[in-house]
C-alpha positions as CSV (number, residue, x, y, z in Angstrom):
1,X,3.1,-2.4,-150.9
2,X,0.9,-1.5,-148.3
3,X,3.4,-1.9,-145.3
4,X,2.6,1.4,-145.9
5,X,1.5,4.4,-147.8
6,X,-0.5,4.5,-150.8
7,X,2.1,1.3,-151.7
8,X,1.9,2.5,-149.0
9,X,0.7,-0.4,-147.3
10,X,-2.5,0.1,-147.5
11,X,-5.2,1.3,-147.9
12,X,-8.2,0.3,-145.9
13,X,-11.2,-1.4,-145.4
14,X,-13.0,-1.0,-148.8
15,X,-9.7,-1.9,-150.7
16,X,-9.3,-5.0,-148.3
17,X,-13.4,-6.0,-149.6
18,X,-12.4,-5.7,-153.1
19,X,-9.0,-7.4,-152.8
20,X,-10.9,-10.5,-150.7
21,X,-13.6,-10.3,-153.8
22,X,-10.5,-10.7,-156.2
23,X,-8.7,-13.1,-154.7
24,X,-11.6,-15.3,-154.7
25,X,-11.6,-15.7,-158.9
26,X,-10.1,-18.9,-160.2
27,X,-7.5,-19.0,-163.5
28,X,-5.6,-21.2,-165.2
29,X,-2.9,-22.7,-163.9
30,X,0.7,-21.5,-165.5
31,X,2.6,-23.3,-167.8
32,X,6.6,-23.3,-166.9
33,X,7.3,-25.2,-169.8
34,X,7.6,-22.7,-172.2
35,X,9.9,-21.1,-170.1
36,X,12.5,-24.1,-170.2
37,X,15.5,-24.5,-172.3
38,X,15.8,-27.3,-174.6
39,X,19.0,-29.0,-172.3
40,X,16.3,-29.0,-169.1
41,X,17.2,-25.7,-167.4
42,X,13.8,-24.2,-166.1
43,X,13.5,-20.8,-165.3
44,X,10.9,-21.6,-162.4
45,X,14.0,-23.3,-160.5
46,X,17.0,-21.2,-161.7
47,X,18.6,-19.6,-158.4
48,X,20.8,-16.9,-161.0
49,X,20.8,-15.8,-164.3
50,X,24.5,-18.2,-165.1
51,X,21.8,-21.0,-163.6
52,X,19.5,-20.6,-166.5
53,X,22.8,-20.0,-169.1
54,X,23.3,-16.5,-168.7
55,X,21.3,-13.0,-169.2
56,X,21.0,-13.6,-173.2
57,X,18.8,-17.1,-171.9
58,X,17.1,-14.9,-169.6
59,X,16.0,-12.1,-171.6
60,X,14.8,-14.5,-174.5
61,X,13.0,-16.9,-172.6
62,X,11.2,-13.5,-170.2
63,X,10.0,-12.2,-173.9
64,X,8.6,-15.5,-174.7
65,X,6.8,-15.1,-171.5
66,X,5.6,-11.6,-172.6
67,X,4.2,-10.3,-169.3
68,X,4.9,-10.1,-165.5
69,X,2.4,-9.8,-162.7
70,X,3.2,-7.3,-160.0
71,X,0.8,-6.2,-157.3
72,X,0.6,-3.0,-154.8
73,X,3.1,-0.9,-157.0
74,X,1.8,2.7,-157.2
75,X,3.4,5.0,-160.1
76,X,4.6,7.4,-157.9
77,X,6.1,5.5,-154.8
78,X,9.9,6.0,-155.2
79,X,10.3,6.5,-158.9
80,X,8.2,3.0,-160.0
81,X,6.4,4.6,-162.7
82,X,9.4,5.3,-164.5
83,X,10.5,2.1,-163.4
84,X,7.8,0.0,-165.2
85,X,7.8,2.1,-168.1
86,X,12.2,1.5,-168.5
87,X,11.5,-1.9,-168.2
88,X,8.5,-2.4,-170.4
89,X,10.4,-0.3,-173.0
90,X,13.6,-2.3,-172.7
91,X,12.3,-6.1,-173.2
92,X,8.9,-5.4,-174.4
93,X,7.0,-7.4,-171.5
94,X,4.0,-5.8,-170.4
95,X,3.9,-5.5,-167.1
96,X,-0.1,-5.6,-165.4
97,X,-0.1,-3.9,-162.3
98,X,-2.9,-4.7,-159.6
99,X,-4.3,-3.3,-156.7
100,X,-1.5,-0.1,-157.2
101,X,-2.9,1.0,-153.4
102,X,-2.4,-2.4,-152.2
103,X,0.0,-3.0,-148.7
104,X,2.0,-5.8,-148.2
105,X,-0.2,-7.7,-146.4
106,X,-2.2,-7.8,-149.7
107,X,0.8,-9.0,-151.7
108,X,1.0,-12.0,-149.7
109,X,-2.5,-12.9,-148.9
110,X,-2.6,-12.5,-153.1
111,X,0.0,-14.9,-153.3
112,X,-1.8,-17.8,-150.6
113,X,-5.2,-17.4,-152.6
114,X,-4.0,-17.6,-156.2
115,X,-1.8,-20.4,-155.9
116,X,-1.4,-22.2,-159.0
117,X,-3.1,-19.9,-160.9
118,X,-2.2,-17.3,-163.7
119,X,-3.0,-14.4,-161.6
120,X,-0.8,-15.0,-159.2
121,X,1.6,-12.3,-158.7
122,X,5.6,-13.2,-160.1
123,X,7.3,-10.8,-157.7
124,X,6.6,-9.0,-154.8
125,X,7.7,-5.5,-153.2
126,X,7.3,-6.0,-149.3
127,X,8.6,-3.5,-146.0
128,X,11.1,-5.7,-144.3
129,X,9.3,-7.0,-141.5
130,X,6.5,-8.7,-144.4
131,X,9.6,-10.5,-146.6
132,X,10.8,-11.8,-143.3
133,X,6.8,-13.4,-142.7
134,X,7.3,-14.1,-146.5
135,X,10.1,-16.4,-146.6
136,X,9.3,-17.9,-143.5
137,X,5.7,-19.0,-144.9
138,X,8.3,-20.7,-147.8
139,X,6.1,-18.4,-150.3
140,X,9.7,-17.5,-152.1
141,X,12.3,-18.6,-154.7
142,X,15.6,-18.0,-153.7
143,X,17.5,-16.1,-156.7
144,X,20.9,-14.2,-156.8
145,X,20.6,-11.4,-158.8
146,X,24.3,-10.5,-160.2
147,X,24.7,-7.6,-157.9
148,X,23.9,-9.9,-155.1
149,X,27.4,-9.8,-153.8
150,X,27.0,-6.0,-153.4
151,X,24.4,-5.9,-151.6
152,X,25.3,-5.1,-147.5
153,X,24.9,-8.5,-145.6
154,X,22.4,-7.4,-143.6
155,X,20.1,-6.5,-145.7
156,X,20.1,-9.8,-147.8
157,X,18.7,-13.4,-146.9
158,X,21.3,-15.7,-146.7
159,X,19.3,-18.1,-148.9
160,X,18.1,-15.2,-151.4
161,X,14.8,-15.6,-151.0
162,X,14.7,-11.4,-150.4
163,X,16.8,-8.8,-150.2
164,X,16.6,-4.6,-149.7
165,X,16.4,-2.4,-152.7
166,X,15.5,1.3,-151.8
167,X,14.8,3.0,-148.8
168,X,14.8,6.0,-146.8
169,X,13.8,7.4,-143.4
170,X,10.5,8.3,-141.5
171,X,9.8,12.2,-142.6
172,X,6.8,14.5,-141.2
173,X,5.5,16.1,-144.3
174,X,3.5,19.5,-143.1
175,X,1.1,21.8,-145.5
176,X,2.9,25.0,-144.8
177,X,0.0,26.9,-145.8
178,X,-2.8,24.9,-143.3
179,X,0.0,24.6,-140.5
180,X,1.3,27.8,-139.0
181,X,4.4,26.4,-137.5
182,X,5.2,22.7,-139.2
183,X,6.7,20.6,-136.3
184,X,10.2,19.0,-136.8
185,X,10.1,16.1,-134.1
186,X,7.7,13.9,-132.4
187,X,7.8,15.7,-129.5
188,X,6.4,18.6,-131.2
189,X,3.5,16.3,-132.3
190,X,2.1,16.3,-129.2
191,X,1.4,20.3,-129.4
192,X,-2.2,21.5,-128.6
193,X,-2.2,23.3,-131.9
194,X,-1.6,20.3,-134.1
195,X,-5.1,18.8,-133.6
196,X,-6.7,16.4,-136.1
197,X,-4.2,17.2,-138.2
198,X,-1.2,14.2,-137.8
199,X,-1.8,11.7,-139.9
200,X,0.0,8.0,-140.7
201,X,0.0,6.4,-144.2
202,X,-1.8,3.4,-143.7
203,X,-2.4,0.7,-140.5
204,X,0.8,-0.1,-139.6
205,X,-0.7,-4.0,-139.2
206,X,-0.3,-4.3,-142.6
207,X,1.1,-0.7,-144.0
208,X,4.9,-0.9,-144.4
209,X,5.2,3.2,-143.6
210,X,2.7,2.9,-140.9
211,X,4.7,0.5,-139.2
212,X,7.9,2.8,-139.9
213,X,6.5,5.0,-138.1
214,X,5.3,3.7,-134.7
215,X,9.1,2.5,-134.7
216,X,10.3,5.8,-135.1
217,X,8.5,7.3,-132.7
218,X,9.4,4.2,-130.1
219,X,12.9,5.7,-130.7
220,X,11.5,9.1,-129.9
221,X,10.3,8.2,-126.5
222,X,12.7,5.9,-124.7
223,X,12.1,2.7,-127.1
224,X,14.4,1.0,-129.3
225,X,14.6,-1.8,-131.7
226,X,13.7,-4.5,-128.8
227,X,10.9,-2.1,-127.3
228,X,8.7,-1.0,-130.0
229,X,5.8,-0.5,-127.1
230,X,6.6,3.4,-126.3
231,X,5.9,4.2,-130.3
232,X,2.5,2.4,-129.6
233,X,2.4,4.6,-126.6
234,X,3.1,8.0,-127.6
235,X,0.1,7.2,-131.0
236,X,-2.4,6.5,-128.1
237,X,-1.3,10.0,-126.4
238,X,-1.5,11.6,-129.4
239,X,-5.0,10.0,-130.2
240,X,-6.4,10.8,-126.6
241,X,-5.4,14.5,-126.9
242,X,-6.9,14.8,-130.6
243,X,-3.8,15.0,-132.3
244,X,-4.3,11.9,-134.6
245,X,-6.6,11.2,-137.3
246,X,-7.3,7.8,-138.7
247,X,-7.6,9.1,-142.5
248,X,-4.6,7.5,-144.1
249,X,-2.6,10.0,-145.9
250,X,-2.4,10.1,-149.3
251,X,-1.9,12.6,-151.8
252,X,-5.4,13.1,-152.6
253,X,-6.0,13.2,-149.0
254,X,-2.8,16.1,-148.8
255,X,-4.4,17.9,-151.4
256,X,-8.2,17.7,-149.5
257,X,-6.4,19.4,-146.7
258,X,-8.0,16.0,-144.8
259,X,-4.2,15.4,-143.7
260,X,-2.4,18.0,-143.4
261,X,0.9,16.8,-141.4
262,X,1.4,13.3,-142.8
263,X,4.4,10.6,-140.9
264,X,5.7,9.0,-143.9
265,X,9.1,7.8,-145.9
266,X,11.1,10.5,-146.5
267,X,11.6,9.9,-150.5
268,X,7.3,9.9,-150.6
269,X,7.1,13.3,-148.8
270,X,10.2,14.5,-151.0
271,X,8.6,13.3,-154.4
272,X,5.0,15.2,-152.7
273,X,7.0,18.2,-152.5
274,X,7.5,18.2,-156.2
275,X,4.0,17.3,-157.0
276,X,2.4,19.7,-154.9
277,X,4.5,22.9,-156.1
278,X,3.1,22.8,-159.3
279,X,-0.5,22.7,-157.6
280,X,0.3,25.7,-155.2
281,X,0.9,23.8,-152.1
282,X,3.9,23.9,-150.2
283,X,4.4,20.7,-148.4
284,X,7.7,21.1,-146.1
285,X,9.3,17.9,-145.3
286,X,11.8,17.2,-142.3
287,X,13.4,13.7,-140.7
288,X,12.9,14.1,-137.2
289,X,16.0,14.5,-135.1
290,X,14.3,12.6,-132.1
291,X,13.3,9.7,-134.2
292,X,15.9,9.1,-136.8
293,X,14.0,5.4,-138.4
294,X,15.3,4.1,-141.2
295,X,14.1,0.8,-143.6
296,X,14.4,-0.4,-146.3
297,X,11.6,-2.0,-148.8
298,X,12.6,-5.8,-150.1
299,X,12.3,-7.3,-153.7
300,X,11.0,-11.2,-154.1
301,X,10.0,-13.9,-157.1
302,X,7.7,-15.7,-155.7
303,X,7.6,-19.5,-155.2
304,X,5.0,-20.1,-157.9
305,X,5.6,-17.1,-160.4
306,X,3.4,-17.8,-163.1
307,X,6.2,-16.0,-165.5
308,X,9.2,-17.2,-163.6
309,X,12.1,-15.8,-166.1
310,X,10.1,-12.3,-166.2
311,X,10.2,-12.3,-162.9
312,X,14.0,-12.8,-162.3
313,X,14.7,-10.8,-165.3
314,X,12.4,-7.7,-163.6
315,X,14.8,-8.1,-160.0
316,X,17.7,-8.1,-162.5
317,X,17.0,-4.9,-164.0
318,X,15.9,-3.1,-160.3
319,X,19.4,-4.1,-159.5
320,X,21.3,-2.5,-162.2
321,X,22.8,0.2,-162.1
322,X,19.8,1.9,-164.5
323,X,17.7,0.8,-161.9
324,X,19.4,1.9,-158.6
325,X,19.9,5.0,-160.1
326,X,16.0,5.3,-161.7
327,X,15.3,4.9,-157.4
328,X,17.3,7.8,-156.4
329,X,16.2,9.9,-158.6
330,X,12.8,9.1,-156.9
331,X,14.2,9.9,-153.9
332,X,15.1,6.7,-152.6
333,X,18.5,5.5,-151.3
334,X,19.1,2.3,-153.3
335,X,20.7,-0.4,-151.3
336,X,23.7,-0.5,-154.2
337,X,24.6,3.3,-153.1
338,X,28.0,2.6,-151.5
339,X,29.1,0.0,-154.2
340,X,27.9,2.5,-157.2
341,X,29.7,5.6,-155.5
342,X,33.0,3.4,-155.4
343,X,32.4,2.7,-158.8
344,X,31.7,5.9,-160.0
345,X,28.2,4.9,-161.2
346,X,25.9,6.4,-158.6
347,X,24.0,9.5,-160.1
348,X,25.2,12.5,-158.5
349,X,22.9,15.3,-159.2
350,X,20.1,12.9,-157.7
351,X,22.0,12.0,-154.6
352,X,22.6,15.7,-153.8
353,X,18.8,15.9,-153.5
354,X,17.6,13.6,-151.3
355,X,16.7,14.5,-147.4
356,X,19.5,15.0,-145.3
357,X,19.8,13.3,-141.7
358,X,22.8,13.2,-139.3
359,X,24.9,10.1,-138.6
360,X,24.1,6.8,-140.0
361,X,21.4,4.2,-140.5
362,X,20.9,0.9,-137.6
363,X,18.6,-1.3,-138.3
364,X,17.0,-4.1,-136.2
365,X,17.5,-8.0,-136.2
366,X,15.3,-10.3,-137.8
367,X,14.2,-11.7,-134.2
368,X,13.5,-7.4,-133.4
369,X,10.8,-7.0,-136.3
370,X,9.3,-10.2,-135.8
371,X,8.6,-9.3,-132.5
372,X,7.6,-5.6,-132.8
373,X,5.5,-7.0,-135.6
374,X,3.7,-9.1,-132.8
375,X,3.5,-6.1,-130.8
376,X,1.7,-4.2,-132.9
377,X,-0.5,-6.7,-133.7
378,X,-1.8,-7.0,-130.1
379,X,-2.0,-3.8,-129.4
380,X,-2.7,-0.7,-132.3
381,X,-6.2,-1.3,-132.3
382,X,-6.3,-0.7,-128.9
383,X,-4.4,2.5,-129.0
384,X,-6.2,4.0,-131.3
385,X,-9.9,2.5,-130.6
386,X,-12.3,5.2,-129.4
């Protein structure tokens, strides 16, 4: 998803060449029929499952389809590797995944370019701010998965075009065996000795984290959801003294010691932490108390899916209860947590683990991200230029 990190919203100049280079290619255009029932329902139009007849319609008519297309999806970004594989083993639909380092810029330039053909990707994983862009570009179908009433209201288009799925918070993740002392706020960032070491996961243009994490650090320094400029601020400070590096972090990049304190989701630093143990690294990973950020990542069928029931049937199973859970465990807080823990469904053990952070999570207004999103636009290059 490339909002960020190595879904991370993405990842650079060379993988935007090859993704221009792809997008380019022509395919066939998909055929919805198949995926109609014989008393006219069409999958490509059904806003629920009950729309289509019900989940036994669904799943037949998704295996008929025998694939979904999903795009910027690494394996190990909160869980989705055992994701794919639960669903592939469940229903038997393969699912191709492209461009795994992708951001979410990617996903929807993918979606503009390939428009009507086979390629085209069914659903789409975006950082907040990109399914709001999304939906207002009408690239969407709306669809109500069967959870959808548990879902908190505001973090759900009214119209259920896109709603949240999993989240977490901005974390520093720190080498403890590069860095001396690994900092614990932004503030600390700022420290002589952290120099060419602080690192974002992506361009926070198009990088879902990245963009994470100029917020949080806006709410570090005076900002808030309404003033995203001091986050742009303080990453020109910290560029001027020689604090920041523009090598997007990555594990690879982690493991290169290229990166060595990385601002990133909280669940992708925790799940590096278990990585990296076995490999003799000790990555250390903290929620800053001066910038508590949180956000969530959104789930979307798109407009056109060229495998429309797969499509609805993959946000169907993301929204179960397997699924939810299959997130936390990567993690992730899944945005069924409260309903689950009333119902006595939410995975315990895998809750206990997961980062802790003081009070609870705000997040800002449509109107808020759209603008910070301009913001940013105008103004990281500038910040970090020289």
């Amino acid at each position: 998803m490339k909002l960020s990190l190595p879904r991370n919203a993405v990842l650079g100049g060379s993988l935007a060449v090859v993704a221009a280079l792809a997008l380019s290619a022509c395919g066939a255009a998909p055929d919805n029929a198949s995926t109609t029932t014989k008393d006219g329902k069409s999958a490509a139009t059904a806003a629920s499952a009950a729309d289509f007849g019900g989940m036994d319609a669904l799943v037949k008519a998704a295996k008929k389809e025998g694939s979904l297309h999903i795009i910027a999806v690494p394996r190990d970004w909160a869980n989705y590797g055992a994701i794919i594989d639960a669903f592939q083993k469940k229903y038997g639909i393969k699912i191709q995944d492209e461009s795994p380092d992708g951001s979410s810029q990617d996903e929807i330039n993918a979606v503009t370019s390939r428009k009507g053909q086979d390629r085209a990707p069914d659903v789409l994983d975006l950082g907040s701010s990109f399914a709001l862009s999304a939906a207002q570009q009408g690239l969407l179908a709306p669809y109500k998965v069967s959870s959808f009433g548990d879902i908190p209201a505001g973090q759900r288009d009214p119209q259920a075009r896109w709603y949240n799925d999993y989240g977490g918070y901005i974390s520093i993740g720190c080498d403890a065996k590069r860095v001396k002392e690994c900092p614990t706020t932004f503030k600390d960032l700022l420290k002589p000795r952290y120099k060419g070491q602080v690192a974002l996961n992506g361009n926070p243009t198009k990088s879902g984290s990245a963009f994470g994490g100029v917020y949080a650090a806006a709410l570090a320094n005076g900002g808030s959801f309404g003033d995203i400029q001091p986050g742009l601020d303080f990453f020109a400070k910290l560029k001027k003294n020689g604090n920041y590096t523009p090598v997007e972090s990555t594990p690879a990049t982690v493991q290169k010691g290229e990166t060595p304190i990385s601002i990133d989701w909280d669940y992708l630093n925790a799940g590096y932490a278990d990585e990296f143990r076995s490999k003799g690294l000790d990555w250390k990973v903290v929620v800053p108390s001066d910038g508590q950020y949180a956000q969530y990542y959104s789930q979307a069928i798109t407009k056109d899916a060229p495998h429309p029931a797969a499509a609805r049937l993959w946000q169907e199973f993301l929204y179960s209860t397997e699924g939810q859970n299959l997130w936390l465990k990567g993690y992730a807080r899944p945005a069924l947590m409260t309903s689950m823990e009333s119902a006595g469904t939410l995975d315990k053990t895998a809750a206990a683990k997961l980062p802790q952070v003081t009070g609870s999570a705000s997040f800002p207004t449509e109107a808020e991200q759209s603008k910070a999103k301009t913001v940013i636009a105008q103004g990281w290059g500038k910040a970090v230029s020289g």
